[in-house]
N, C-alpha and C positions, 0 to 999 in steps of 0.2 A: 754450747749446747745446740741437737739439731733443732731447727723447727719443728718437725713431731714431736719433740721432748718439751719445748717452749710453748706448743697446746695444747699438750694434753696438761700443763701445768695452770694453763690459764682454764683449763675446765675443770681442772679439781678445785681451782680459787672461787668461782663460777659457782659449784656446788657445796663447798666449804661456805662460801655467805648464806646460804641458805639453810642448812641444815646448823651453824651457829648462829642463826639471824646477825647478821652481822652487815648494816648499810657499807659498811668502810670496803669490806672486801669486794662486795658487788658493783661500787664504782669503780674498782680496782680491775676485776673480770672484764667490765663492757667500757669502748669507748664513747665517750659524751656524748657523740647525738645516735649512741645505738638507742633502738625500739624492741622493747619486747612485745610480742603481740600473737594474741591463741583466741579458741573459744574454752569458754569454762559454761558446761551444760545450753550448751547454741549460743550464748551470748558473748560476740567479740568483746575481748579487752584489748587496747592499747594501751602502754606504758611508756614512758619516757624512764632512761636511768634511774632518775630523780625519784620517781614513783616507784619503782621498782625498787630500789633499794629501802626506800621509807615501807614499801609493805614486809619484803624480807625481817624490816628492824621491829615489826609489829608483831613479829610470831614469837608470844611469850608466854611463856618459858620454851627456849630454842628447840625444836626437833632433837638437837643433841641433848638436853639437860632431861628434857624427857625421855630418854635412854630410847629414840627412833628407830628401827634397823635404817640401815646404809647402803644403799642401790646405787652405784653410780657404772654403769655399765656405756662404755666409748664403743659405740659399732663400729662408727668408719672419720675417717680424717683423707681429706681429697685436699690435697696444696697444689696449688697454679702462683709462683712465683711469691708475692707477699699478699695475697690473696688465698683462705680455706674454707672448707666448708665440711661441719662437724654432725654426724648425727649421735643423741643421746640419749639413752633410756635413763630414767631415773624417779626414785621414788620421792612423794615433796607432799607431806599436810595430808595421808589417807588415800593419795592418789598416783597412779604408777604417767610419767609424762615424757613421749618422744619428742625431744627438742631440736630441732634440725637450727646449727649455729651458725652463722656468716663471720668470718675472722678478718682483720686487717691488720697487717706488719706495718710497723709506723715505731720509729726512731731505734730499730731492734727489738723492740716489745712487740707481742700477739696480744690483742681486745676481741670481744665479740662486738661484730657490730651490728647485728641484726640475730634476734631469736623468736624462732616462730615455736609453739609449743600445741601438743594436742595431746589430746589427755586420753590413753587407753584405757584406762579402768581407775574404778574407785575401790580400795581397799579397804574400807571400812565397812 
């Protein structure tokens, strides 16, 4: 498979965790020491995986079971060698979120290792 096709798989994994709250898959999306980190209404959050997958697994009943619509809109994929950089519209919890993703190639697998996120509008 190429690499464009090995990240845009690991951003559908990425957005699959979320929209099935699913912790497993979103360790599976980012590697171990990625951060996520945005503001939600001016106040920064920082997460660890760790955290981040534990909130993902707190959204219950999943965005899917509660029959969510599905935004996962891939603007751009910029690769430099086993290094990417992903921007992502996508819709999560009421709110539409550009996600600008930092990827690293590591043993033939693509992770996200850095995602900064900011939040265009509130849909609710």
């Amino acid at each position: 498979m190429s690499d464009q096709t090995l990240i845009e798989a690991t951003i559908q994994n990425y957005f699959d965790s979320m929209h099935e709250s699913s912790g497993e898959k979103a360790k599976k999306a980012f590697h171990a020491d990625a951060k996520v980190v945005g503001y939600l209404e001016d106040e920064l959050h920082i997460m660890s995986v760790g955290d981040f997958a534990n909130f993902v697994e707190s959204q219950q009943p999943s965005p899917k079971e509660k029959g969510d619509a599905i935004r996962l809109d891939i603007l751009s994929i910029d690769i430099s060698g086993k290094t990417a950089v992903a921007k992502v519209r996508d819709d999560y919890l009421g709110m539409t979120f550009l996600d600008t993703l930092s990827l690293l190639k590591s043993g033939g697998e693509w992770a996200i290792y850095n995602k900064l996120f900011h939040v265009e509008c509130h849909n609710q």
